[in-house]
LUMPA-275297 format. One record per residue (C-alpha): residue number from 1; residue in one letter; x, y, z. Coordinates in Angstrom, 1 decimal, padded with zeros to 4 digits, m for minus. Layout:
! LUMPA-275297
<NUM,A,<X,Y,Z>> ...
! end
This chain:
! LUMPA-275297
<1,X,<m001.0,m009.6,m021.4>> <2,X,<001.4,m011.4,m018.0>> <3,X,<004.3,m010.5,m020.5>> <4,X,<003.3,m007.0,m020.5>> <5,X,<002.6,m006.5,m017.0>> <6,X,<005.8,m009.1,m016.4>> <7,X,<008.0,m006.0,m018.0>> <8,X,<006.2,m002.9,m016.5>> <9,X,<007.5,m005.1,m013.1>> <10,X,<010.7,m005.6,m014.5>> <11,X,<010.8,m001.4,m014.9>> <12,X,<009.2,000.0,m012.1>> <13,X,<009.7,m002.2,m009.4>> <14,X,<009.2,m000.1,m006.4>> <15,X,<006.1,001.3,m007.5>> <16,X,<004.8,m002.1,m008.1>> <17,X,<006.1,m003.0,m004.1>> <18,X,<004.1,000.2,m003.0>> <19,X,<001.1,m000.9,m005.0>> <20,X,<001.3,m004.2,m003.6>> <21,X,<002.9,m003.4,000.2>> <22,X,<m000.4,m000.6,000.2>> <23,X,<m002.7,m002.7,m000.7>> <24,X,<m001.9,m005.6,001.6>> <25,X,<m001.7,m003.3,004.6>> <26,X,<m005.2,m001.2,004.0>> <27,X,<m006.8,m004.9,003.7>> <28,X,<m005.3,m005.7,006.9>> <29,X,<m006.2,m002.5,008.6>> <30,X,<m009.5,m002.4,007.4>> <31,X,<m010.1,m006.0,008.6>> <32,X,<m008.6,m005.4,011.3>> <33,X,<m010.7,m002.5,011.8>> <34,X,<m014.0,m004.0,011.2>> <35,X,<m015.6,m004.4,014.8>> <36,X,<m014.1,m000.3,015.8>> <37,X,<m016.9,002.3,015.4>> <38,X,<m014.8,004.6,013.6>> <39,X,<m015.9,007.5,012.1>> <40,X,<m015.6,007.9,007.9>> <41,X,<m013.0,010.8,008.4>> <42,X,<m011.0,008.6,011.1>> <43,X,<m010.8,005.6,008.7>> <44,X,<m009.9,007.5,006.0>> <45,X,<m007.1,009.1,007.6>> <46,X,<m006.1,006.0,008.7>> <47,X,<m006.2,004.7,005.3>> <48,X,<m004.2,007.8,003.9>> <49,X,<m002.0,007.4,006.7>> <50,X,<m001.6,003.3,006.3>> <51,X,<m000.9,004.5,002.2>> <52,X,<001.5,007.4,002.8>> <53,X,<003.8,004.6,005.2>> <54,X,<003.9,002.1,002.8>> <55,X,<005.3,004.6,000.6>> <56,X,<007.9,005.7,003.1>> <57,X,<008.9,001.8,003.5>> <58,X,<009.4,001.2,m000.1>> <59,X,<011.5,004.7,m000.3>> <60,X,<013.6,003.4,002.4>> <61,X,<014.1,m000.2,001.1>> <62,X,<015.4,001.7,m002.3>> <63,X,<018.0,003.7,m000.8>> <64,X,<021.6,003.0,m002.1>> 
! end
């Protein structure tokens, strides 16, 4: 099962550094988050917003 998940690394790496990179940075704005009395729709937008820059880091640390 690692070596499996070991080569879909090895093939996609930029989606696995958006999964990860995402991940790492809703947890930190959702912790960070926690004592804000933020509506459902602002956090989510935050979230989608938190998401959607991830992606745009791992596009730029692709570029060649």
């Amino acid at each position: 099962m690692l070596s499996r998940f070991v080569e879909f690394v090895k093939r996609h790496p930029a989606l696995f550094e958006f999964v990860f990179l995402a991940a790492a940075m809703v947890a930190v704005l959702l912790w960070s988050a926690r004592d804000v009395n933020l509506l459902p729709t602002q956090l989510a937008t935050l979230v989608v917003a938190t998401i959607v820059l991830a992606g745009l880091c791992v596009w730029i640390l692709h570029w060649e």
